[in-house]
OpenMM code with the backbone's topology and positions (N, CA, C; nanometers):
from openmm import Vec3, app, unit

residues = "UNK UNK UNK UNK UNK UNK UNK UNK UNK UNK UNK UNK UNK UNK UNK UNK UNK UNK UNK UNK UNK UNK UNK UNK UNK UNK UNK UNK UNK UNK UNK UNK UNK UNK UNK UNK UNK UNK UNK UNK UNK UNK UNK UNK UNK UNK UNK UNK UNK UNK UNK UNK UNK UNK UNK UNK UNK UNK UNK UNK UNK UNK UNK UNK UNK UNK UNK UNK UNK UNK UNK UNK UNK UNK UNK UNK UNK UNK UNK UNK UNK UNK UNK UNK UNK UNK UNK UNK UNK UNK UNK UNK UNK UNK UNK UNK UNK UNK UNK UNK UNK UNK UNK UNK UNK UNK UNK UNK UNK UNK UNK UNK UNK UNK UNK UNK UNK UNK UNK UNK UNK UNK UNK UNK UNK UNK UNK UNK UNK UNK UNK UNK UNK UNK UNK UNK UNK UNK UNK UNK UNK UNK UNK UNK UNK UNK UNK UNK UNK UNK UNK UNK UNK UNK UNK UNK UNK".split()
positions = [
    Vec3(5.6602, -2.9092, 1.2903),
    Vec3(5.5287, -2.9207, 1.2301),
    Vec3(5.4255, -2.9632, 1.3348),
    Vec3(5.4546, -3.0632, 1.4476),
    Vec3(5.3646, -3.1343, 1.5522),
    Vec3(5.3242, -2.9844, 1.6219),
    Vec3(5.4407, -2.9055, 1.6609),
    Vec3(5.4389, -2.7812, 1.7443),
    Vec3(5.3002, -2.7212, 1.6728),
    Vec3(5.3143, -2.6906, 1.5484),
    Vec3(5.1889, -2.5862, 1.4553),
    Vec3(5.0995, -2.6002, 1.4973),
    Vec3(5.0430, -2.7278, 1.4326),
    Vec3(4.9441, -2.8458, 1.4493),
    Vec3(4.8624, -2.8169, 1.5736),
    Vec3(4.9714, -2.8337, 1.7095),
    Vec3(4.9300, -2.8476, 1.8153),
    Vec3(4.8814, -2.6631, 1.8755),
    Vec3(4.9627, -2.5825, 1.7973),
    Vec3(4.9372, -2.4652, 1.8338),
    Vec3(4.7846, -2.4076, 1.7724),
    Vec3(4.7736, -2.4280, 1.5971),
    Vec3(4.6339, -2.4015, 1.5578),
    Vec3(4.5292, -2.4533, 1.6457),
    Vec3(4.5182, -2.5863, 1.6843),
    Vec3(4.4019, -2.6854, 1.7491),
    Vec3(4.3972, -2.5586, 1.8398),
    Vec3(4.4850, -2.5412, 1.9832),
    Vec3(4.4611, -2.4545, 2.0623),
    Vec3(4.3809, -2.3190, 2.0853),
    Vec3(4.4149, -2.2378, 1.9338),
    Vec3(4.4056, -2.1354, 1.8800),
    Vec3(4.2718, -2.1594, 1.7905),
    Vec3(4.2122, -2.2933, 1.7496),
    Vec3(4.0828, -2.2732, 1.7802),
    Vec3(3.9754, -2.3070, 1.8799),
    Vec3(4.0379, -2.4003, 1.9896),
    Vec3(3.9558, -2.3912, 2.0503),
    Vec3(3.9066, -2.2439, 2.1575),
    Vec3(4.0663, -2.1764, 2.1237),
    Vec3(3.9982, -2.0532, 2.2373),
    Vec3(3.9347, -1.9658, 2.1811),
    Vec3(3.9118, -1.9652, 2.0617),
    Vec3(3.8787, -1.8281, 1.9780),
    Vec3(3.6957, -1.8810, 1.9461),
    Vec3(3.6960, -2.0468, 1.9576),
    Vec3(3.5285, -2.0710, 1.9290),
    Vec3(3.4696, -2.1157, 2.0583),
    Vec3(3.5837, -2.0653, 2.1804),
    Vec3(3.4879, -2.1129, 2.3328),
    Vec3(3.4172, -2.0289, 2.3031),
    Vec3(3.3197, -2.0152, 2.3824),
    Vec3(3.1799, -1.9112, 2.3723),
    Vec3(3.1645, -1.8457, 2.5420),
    Vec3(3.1969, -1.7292, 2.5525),
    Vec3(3.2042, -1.6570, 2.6746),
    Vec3(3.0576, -1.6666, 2.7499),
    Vec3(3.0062, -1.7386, 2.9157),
    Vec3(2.8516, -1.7557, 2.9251),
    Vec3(2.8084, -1.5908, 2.9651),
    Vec3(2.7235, -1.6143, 2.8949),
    Vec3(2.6573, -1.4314, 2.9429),
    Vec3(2.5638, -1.4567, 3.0667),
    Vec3(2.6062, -1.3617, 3.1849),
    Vec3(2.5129, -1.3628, 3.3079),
    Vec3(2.3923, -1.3180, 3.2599),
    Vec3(2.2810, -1.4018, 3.3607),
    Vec3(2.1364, -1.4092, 3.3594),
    Vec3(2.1098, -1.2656, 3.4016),
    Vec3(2.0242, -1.1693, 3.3639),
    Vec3(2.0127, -1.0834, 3.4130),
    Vec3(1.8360, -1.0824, 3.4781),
    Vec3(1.8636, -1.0045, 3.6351),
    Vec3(1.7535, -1.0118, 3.6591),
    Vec3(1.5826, -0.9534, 3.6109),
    Vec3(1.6666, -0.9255, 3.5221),
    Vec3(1.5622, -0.7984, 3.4221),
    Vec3(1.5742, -0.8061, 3.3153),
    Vec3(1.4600, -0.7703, 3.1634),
    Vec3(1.4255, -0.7144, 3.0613),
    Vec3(1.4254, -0.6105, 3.0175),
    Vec3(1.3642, -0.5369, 3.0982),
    Vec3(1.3536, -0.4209, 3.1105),
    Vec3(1.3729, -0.3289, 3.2656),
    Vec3(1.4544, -0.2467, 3.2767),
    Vec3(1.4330, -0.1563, 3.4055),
    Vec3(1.3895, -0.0510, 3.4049),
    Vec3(1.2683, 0.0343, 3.4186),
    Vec3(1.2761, 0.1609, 3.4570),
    Vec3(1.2225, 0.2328, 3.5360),
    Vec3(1.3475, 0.3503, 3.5890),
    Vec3(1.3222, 0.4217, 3.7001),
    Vec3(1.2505, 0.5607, 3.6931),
    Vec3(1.1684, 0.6376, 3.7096),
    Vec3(1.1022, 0.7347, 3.7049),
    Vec3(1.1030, 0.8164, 3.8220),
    Vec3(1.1084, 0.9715, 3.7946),
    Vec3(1.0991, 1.0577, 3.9124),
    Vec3(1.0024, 1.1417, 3.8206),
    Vec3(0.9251, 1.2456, 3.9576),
    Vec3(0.8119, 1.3484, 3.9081),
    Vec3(0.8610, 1.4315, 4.0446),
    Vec3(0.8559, 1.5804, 4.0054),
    Vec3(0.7762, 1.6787, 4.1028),
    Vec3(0.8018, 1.7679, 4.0147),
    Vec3(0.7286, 1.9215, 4.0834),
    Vec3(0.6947, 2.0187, 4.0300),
    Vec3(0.7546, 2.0547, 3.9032),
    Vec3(0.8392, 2.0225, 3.8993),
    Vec3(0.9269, 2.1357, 3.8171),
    Vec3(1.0187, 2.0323, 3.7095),
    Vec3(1.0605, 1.8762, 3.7488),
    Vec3(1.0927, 1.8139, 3.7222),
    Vec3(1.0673, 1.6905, 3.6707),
    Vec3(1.0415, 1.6346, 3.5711),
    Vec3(1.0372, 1.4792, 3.5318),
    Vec3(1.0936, 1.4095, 3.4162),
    Vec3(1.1275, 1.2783, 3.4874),
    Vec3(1.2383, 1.2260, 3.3644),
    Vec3(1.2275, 1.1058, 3.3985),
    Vec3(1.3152, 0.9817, 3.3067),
    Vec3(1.2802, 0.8009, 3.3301),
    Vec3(1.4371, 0.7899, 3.2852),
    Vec3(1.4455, 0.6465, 3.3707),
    Vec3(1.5748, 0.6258, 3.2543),
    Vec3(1.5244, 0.4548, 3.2346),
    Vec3(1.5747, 0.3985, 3.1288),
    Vec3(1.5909, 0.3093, 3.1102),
    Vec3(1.6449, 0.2069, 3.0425),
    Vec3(1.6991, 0.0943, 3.1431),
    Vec3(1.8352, 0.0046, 3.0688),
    Vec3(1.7813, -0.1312, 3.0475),
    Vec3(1.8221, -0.2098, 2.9294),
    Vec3(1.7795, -0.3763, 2.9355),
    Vec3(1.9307, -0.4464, 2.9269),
    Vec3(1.9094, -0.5407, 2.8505),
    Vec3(2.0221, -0.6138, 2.8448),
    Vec3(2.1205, -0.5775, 2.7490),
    Vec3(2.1292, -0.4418, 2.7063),
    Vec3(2.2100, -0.3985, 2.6215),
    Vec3(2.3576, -0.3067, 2.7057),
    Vec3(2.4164, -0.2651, 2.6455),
    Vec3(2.4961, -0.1563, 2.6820),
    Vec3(2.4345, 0.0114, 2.6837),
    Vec3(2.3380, -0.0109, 2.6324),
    Vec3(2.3147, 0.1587, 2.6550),
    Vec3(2.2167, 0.1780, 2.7515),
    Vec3(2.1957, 0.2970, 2.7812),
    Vec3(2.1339, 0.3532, 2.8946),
    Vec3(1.9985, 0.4859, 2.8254),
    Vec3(1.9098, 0.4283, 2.8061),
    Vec3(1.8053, 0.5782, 2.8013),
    Vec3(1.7586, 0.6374, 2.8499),
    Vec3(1.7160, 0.8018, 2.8589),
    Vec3(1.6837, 0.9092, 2.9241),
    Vec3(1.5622, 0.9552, 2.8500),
    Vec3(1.4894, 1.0169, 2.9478),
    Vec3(1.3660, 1.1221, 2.8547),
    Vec3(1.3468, 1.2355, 2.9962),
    Vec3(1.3774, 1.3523, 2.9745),
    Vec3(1.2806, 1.4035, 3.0075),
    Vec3(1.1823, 1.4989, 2.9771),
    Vec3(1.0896, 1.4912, 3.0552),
    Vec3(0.9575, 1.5560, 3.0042),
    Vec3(0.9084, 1.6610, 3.0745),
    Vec3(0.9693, 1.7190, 3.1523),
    Vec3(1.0222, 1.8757, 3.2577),
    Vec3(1.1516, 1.9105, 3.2865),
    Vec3(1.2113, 2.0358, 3.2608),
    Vec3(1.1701, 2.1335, 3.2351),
    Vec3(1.1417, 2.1333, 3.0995),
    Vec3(1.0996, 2.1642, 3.0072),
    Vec3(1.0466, 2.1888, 2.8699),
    Vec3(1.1878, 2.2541, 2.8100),
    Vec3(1.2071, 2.2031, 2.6895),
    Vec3(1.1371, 2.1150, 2.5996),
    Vec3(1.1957, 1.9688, 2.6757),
    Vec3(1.1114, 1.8906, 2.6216),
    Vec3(1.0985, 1.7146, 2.6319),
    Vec3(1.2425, 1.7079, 2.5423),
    Vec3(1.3074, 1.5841, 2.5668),
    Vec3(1.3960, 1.5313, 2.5257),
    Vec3(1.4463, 1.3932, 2.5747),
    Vec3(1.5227, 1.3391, 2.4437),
    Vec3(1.5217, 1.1696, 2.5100),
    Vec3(1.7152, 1.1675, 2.4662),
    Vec3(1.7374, 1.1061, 2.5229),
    Vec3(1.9079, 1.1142, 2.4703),
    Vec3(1.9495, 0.9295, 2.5252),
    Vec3(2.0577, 0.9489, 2.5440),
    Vec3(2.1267, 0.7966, 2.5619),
    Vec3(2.2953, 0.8006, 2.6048),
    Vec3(2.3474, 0.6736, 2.6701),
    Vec3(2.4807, 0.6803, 2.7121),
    Vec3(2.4761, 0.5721, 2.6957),
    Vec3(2.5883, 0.5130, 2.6584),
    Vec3(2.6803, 0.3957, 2.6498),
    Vec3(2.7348, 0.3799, 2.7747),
    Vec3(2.7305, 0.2498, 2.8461),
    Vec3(2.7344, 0.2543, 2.9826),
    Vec3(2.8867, 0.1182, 2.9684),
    Vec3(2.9380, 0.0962, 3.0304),
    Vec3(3.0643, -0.0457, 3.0528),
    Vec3(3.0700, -0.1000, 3.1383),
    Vec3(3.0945, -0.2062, 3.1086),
    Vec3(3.1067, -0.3227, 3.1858),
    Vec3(3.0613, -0.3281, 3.3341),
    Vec3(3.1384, -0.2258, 3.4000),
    Vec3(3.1377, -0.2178, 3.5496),
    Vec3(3.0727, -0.1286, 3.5650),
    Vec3(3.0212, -0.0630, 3.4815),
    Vec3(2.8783, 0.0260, 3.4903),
    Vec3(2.7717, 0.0089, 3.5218),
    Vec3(2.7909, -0.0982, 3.4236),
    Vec3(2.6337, -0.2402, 3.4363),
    Vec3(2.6220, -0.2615, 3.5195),
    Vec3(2.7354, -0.3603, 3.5726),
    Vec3(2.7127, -0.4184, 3.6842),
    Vec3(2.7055, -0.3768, 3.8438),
    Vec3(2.7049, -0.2115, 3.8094),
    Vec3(2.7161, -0.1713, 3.9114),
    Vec3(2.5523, -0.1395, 3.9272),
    Vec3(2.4520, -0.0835, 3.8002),
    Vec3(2.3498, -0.0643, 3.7835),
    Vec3(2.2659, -0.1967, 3.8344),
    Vec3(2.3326, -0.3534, 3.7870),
    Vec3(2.2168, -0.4541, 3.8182),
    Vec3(2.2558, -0.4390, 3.9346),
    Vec3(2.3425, -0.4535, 4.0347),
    Vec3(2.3368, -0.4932, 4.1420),
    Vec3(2.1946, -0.4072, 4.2463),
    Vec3(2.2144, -0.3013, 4.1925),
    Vec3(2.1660, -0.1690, 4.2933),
    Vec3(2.0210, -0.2633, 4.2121),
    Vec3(1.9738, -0.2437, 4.1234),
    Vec3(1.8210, -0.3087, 4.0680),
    Vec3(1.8067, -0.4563, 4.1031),
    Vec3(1.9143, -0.4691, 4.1528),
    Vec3(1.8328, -0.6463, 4.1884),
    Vec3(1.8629, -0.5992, 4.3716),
    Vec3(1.8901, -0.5041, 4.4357),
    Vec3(1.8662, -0.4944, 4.5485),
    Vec3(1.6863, -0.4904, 4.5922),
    Vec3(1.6424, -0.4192, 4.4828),
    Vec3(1.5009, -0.3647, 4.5461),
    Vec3(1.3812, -0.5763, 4.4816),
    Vec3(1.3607, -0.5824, 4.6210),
    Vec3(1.2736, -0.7122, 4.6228),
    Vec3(1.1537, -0.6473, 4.6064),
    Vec3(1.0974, -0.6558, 4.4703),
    Vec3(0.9517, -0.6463, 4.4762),
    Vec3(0.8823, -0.7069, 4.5398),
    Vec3(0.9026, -0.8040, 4.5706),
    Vec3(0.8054, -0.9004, 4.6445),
    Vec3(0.7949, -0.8382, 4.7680),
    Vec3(0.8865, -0.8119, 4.8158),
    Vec3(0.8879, -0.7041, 4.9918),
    Vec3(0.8434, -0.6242, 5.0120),
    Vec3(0.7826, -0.5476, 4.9013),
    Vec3(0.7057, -0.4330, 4.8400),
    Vec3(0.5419, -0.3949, 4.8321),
    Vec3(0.4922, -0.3127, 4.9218),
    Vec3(0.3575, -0.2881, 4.8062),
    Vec3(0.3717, -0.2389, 4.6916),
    Vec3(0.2821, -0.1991, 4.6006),
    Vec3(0.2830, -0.1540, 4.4748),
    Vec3(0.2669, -0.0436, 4.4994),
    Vec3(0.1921, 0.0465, 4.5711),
    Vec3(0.1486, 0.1731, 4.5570),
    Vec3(0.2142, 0.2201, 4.7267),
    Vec3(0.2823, 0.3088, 4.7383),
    Vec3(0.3125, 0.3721, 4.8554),
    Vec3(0.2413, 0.5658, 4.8456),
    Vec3(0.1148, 0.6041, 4.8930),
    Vec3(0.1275, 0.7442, 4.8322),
    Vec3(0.0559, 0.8228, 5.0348),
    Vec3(0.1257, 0.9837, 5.0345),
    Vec3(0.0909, 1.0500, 5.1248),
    Vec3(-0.0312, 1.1179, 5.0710),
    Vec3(-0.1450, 1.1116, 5.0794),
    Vec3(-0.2678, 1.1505, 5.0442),
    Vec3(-0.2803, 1.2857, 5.1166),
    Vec3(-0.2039, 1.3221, 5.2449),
    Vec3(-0.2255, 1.4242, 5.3199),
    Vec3(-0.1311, 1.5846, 5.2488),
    Vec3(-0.0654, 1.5602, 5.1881),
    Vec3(0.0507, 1.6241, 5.0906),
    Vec3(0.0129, 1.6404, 4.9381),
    Vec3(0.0232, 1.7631, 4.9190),
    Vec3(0.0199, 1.8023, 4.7679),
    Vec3(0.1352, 1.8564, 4.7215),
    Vec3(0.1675, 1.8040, 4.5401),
    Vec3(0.2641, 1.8456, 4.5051),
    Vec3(0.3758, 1.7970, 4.5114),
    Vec3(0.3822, 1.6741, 4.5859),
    Vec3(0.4951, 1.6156, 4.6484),
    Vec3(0.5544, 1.5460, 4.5195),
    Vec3(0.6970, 1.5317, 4.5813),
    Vec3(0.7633, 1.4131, 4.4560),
    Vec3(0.7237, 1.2772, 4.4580),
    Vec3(0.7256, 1.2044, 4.3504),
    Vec3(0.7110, 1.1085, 4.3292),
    Vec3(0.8260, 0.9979, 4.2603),
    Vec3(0.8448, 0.8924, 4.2768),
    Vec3(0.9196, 0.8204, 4.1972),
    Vec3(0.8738, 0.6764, 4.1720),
    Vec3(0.9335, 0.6236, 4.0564),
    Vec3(0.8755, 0.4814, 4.0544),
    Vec3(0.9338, 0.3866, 3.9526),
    Vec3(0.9965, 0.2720, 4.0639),
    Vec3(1.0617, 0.1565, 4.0227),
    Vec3(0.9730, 0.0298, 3.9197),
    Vec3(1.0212, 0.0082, 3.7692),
    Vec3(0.9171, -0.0604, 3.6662),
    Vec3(1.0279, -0.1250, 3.6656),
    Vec3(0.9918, -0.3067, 3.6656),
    Vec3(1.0734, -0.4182, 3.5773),
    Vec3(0.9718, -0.5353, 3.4788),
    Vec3(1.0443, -0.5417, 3.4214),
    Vec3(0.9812, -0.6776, 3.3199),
    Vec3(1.0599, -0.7813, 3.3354),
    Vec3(1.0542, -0.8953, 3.3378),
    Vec3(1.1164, -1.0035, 3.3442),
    Vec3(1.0000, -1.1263, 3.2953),
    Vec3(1.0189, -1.1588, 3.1844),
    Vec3(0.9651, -1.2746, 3.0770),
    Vec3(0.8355, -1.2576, 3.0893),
    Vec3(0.7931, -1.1079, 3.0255),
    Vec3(0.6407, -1.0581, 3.0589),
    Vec3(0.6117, -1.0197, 3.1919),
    Vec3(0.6388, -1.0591, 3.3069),
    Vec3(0.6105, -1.0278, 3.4181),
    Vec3(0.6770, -0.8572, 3.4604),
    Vec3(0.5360, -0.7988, 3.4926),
    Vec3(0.5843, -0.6638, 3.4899),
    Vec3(0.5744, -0.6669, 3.6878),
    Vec3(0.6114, -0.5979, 3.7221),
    Vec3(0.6454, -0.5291, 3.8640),
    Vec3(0.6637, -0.4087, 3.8918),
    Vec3(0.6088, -0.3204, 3.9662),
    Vec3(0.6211, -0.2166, 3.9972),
    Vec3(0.6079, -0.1533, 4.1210),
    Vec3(0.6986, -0.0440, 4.1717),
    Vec3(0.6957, 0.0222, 4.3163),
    Vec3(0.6656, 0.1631, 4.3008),
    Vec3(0.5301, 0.2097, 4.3278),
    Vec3(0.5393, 0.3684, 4.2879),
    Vec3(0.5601, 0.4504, 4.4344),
    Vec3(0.6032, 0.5155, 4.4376),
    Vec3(0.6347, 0.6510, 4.5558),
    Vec3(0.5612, 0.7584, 4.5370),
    Vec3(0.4639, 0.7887, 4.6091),
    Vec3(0.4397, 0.9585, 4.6395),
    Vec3(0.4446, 1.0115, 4.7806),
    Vec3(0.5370, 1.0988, 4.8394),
    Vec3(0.5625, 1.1963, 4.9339),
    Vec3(0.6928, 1.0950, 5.0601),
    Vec3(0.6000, 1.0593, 5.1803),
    Vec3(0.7186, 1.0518, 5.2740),
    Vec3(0.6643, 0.9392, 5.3171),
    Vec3(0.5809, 0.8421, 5.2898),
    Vec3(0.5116, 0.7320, 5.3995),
    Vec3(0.5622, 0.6020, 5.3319),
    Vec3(0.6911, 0.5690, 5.2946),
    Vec3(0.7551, 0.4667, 5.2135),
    Vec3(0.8826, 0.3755, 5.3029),
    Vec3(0.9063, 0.2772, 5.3175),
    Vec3(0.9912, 0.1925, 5.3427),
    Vec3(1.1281, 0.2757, 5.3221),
    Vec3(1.1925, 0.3184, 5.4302),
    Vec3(1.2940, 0.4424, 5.3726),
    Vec3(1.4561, 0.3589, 5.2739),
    Vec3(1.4415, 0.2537, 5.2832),
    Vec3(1.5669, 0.1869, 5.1528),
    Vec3(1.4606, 0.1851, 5.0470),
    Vec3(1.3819, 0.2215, 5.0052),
    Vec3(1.2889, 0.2614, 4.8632),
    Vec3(1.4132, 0.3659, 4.8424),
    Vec3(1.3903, 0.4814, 4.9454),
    Vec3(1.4514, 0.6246, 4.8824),
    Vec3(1.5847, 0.6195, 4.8671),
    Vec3(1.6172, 0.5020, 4.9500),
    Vec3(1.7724, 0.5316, 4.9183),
    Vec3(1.8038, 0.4660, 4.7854),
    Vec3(1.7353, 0.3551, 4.7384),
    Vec3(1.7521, 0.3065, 4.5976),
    Vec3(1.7567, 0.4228, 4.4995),
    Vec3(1.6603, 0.4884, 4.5434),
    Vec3(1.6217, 0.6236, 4.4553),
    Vec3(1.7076, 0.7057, 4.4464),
    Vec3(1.7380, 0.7954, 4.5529),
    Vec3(1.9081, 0.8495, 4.5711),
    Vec3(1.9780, 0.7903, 4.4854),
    Vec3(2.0189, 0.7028, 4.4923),
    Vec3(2.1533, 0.5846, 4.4215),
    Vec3(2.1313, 0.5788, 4.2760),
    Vec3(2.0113, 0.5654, 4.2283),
    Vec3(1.9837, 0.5746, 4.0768),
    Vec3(1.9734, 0.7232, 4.0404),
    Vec3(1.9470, 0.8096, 4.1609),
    Vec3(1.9192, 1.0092, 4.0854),
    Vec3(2.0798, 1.0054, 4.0529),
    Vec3(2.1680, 0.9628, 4.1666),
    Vec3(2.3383, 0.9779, 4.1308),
    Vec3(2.4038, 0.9206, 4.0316),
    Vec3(2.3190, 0.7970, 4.0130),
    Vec3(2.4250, 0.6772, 3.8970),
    Vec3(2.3588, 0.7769, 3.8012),
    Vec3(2.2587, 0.8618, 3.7562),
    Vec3(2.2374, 0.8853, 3.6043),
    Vec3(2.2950, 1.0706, 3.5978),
    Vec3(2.3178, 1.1132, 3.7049),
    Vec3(2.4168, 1.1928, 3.6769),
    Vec3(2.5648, 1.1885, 3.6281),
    Vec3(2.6165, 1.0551, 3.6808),
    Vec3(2.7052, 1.0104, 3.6372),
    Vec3(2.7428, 1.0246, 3.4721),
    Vec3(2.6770, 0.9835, 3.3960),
    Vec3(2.6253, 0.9118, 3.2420),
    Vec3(2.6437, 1.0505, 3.1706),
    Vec3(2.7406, 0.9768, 3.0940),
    Vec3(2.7576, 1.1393, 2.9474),
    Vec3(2.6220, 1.1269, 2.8670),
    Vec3(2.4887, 1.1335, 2.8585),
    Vec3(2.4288, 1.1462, 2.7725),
    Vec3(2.4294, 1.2082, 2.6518),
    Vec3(2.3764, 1.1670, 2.5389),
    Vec3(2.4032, 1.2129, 2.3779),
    Vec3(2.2397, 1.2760, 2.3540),
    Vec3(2.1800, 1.3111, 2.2493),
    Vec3(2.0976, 1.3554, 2.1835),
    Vec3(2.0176, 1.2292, 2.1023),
    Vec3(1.9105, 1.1618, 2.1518),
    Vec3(1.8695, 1.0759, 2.0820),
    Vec3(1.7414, 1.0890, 1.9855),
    Vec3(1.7373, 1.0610, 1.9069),
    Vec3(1.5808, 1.1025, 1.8296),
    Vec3(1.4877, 0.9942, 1.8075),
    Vec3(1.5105, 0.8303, 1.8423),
    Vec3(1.4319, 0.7636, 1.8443),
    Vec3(1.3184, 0.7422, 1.9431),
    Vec3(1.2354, 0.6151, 1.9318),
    Vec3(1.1223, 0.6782, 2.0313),
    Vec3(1.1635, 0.5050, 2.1510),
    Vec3(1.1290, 0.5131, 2.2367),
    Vec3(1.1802, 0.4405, 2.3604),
    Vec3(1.0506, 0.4149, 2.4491),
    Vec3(1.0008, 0.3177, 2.4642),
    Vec3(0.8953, 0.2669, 2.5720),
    Vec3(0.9493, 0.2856, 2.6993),
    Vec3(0.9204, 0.3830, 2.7785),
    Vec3(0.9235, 0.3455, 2.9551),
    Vec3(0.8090, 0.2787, 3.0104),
    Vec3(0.7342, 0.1678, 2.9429),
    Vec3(0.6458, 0.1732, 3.0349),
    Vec3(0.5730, 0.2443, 3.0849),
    Vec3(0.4934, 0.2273, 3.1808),
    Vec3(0.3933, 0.2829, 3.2467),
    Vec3(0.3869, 0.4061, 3.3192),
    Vec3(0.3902, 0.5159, 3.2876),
    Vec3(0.4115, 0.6405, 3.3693),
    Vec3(0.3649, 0.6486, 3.4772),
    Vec3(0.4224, 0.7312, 3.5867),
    Vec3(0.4163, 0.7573, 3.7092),
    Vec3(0.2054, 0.8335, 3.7394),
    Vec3(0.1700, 0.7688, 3.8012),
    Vec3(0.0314, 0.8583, 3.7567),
    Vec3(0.0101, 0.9191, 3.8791),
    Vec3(0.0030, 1.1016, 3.9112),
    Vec3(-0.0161, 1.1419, 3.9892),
    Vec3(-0.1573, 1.1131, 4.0953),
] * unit.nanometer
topology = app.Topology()
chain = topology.addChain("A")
for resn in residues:
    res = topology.addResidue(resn, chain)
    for name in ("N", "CA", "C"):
        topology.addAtom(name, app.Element.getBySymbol(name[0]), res)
């Protein structure tokens, strides 16, 4: 009977520990690309899923993926690489038309931040962040979503 006793107590304390959830450096993340022919956002918060829109080639569409564990964390790491603070806000080639564009949006407790890209005159680990997020969202089984999703602030040519 002492054995039971001693086994329930156990059996609740592990079942009402409370697992600590990591701080995440973000609210909101989202990444945006533009050029000719192409544009789309994705964006992740502190949830498990992952949202998409794009809005080239036609038709527009927004969908979603369920992302895991080591998904995540493979996503914050790469988003807490880019130091806004190290950053201007606006990087653009004025001499170039047509060029691609991309652009890094975070929120963190209201505080918005942003890195926009147009053409080639950028801090070149900008692009490679960029690279790294065009690949992580190829990765992602996306679904068909029909709700509507804030990205933030669009890329403004």
């Amino acid at each position: 009977m002492k054995n039971l006793l001693i086994f329930s107590i156990a059996i609740c304390f592990i079942s009402c520990s409370k697992t600590e959830k990591k701080e995440q450096p973000f609210d909101s993340f989202v990444y945006s690309f533009s050029a000719q022919a192409l544009d789309y956002s994705i964006k992740f918060n502190d949830s498990d899923t992952v949202y998409f829109t794009k809005r080239r080639p036609e038709p527009a569409a927004n969908s979603y993926a369920i992302i895991t564990d080591k998904e995540k964390d493979r996503l914050i790491a790469l988003t807490t690489a880019i130091d806004f603070s190290k950053y201007e806000n606006s990087y653009e080639d004025k001499t170039i038309m047509d060029a691609s564009s991309f652009q890094f949006y975070k929120v963190k407790n209201a505080e918005e931040n942003s890195i926009k890209v147009y053409g080639t005159k950028a801090p070149e680990e900008l692009y490679r962040y960029a690279t790294q997020l065009n690949d992580y969202i190829k990765q992602l089984n996306f679904k068909p979503y029909n709700g509507k999703v804030d990205f933030g602030k669009p890329i403004q040519p």
